[in-house]
Backbone as CSV, one residue per row, in Angstrom:
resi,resn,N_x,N_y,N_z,CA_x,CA_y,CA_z,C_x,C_y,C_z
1,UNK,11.211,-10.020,2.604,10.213,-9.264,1.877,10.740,-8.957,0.480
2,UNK,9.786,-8.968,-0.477,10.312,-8.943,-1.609,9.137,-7.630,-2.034
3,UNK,10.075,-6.601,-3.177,9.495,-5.462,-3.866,7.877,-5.678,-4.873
4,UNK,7.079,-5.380,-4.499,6.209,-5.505,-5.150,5.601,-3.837,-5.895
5,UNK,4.713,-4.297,-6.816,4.018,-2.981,-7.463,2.924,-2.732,-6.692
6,UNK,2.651,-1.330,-5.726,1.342,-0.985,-4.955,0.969,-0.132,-6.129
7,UNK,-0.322,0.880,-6.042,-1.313,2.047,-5.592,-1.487,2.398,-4.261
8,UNK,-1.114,3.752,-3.911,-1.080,4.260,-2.608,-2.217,5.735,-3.337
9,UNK,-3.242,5.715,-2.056,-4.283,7.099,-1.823,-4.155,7.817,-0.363
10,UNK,-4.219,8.961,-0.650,-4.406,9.386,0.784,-5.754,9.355,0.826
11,UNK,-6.028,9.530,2.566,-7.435,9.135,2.916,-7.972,10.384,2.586
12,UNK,-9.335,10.258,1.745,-10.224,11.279,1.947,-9.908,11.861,0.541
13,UNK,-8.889,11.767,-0.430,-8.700,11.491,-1.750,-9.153,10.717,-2.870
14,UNK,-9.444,11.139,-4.257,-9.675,9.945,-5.071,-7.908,9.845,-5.594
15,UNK,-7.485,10.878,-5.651,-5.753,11.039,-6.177,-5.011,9.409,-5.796
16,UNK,-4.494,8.541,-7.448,-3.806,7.821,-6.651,-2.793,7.547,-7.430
17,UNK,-1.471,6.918,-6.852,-0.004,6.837,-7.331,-0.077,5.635,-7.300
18,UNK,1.323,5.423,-8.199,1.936,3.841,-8.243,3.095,4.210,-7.560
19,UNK,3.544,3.215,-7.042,4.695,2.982,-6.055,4.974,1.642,-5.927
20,UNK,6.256,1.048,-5.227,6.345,0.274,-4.730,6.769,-0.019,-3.086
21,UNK,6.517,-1.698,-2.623,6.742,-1.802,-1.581,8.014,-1.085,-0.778
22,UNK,8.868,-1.086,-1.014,10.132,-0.226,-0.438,10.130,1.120,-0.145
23,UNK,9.404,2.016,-1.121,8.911,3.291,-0.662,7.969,3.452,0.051
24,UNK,6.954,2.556,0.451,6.032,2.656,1.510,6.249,1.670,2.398
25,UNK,7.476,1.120,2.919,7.758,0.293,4.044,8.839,1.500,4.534
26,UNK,9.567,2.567,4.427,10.674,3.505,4.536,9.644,4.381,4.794
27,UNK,8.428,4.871,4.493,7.447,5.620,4.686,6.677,5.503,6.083
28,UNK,6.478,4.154,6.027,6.114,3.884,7.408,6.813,4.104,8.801
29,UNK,7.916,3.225,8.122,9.017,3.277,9.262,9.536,5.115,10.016
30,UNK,9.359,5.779,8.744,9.554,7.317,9.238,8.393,7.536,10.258
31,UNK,7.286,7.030,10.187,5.726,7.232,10.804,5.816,6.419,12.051
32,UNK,7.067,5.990,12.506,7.040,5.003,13.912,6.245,4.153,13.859
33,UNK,6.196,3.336,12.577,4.993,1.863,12.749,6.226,0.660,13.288
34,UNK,5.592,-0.130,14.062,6.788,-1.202,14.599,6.700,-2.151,13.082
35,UNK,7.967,-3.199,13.459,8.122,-3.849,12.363,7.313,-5.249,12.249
36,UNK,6.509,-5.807,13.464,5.438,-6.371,13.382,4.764,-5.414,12.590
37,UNK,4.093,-4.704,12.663,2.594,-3.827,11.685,2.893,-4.111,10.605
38,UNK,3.999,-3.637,10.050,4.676,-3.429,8.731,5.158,-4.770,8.149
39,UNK,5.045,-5.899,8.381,5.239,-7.385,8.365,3.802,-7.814,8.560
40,UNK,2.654,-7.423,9.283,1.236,-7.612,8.776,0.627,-6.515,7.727
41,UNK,1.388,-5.493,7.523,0.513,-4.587,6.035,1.310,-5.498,5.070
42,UNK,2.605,-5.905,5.074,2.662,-6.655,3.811,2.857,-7.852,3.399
43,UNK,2.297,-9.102,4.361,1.302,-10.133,4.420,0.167,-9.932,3.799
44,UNK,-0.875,-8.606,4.315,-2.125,-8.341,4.051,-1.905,-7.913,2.626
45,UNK,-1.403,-7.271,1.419,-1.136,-6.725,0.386,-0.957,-7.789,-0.405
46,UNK,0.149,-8.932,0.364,0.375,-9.891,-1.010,-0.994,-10.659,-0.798
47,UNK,-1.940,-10.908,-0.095,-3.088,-11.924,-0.215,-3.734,-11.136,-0.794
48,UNK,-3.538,-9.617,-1.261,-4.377,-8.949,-2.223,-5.547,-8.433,-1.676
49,UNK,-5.388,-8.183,-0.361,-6.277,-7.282,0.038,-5.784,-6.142,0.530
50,UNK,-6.891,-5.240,0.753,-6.348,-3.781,0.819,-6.222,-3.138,2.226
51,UNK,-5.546,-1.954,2.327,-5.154,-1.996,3.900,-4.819,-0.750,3.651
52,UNK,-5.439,-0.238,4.839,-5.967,1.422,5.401,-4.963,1.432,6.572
53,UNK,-3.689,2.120,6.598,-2.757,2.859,7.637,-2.186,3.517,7.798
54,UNK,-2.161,4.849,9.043,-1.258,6.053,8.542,-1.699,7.174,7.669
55,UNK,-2.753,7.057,7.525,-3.382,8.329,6.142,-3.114,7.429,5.049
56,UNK,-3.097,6.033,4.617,-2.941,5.594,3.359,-3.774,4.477,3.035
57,UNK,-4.187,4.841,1.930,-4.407,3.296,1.440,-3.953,2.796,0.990
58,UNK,-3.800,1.169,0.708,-2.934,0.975,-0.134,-3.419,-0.573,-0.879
59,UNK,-3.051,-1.012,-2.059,-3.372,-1.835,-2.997,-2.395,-2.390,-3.352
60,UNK,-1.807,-3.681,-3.937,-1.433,-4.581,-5.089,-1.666,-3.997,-6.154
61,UNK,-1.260,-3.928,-7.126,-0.886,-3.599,-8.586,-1.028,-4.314,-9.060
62,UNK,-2.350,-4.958,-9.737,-2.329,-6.446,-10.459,-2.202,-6.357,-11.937
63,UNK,-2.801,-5.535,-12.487,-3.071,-4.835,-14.177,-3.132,-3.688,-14.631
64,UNK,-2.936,-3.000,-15.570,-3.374,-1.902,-15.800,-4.801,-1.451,-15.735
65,UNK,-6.013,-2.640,-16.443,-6.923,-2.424,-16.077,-8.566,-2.490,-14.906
66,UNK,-7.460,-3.385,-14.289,-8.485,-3.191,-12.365,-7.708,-1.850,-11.705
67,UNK,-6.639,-1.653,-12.165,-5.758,-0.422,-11.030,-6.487,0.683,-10.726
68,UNK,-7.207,0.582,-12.539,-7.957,2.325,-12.358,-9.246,2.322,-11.235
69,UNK,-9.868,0.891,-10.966,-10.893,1.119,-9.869,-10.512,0.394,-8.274
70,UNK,-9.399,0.218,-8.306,-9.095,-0.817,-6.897,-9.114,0.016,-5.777
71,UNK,-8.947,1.616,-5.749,-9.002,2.012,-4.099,-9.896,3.282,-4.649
72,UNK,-11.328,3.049,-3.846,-12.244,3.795,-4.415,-13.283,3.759,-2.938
């Protein structure tokens, strides 16, 4: 797995952060997700789609200007 640039929301939030993959794979792992899940959330992220787990959403980081509307 290699570090990528996310956007992470909590559910039920418009509030959203930049982060990367390593802080929300250590995030998970605190949340008891097995390492299959966490090897399909970030499969699902690099094909650039978005993925709801844990209270999070979460996005790819492609530009500055799609970021501001990608988890809405």
């Amino acid at each position: 797995m290699h570090n990528i640039a996310l956007i992470a929301a909590l559910e039920g939030t418009r509030h959203q952060v930049t982060t990367d993959w390593f802080a929300i794979m250590a995030m998970l792992k605190t949340r008891s997700m097995s390492d299959d899940a966490i090897n399909i959330v970030y499969n699902d992220l690099c094909a650039g789609l978005r993925v709801t787990t844990r209270g999070l959403t979460l996005a790819r980081s492609m530009n500055n200007d799609l970021d501001k509307n990608i988890i809405k």
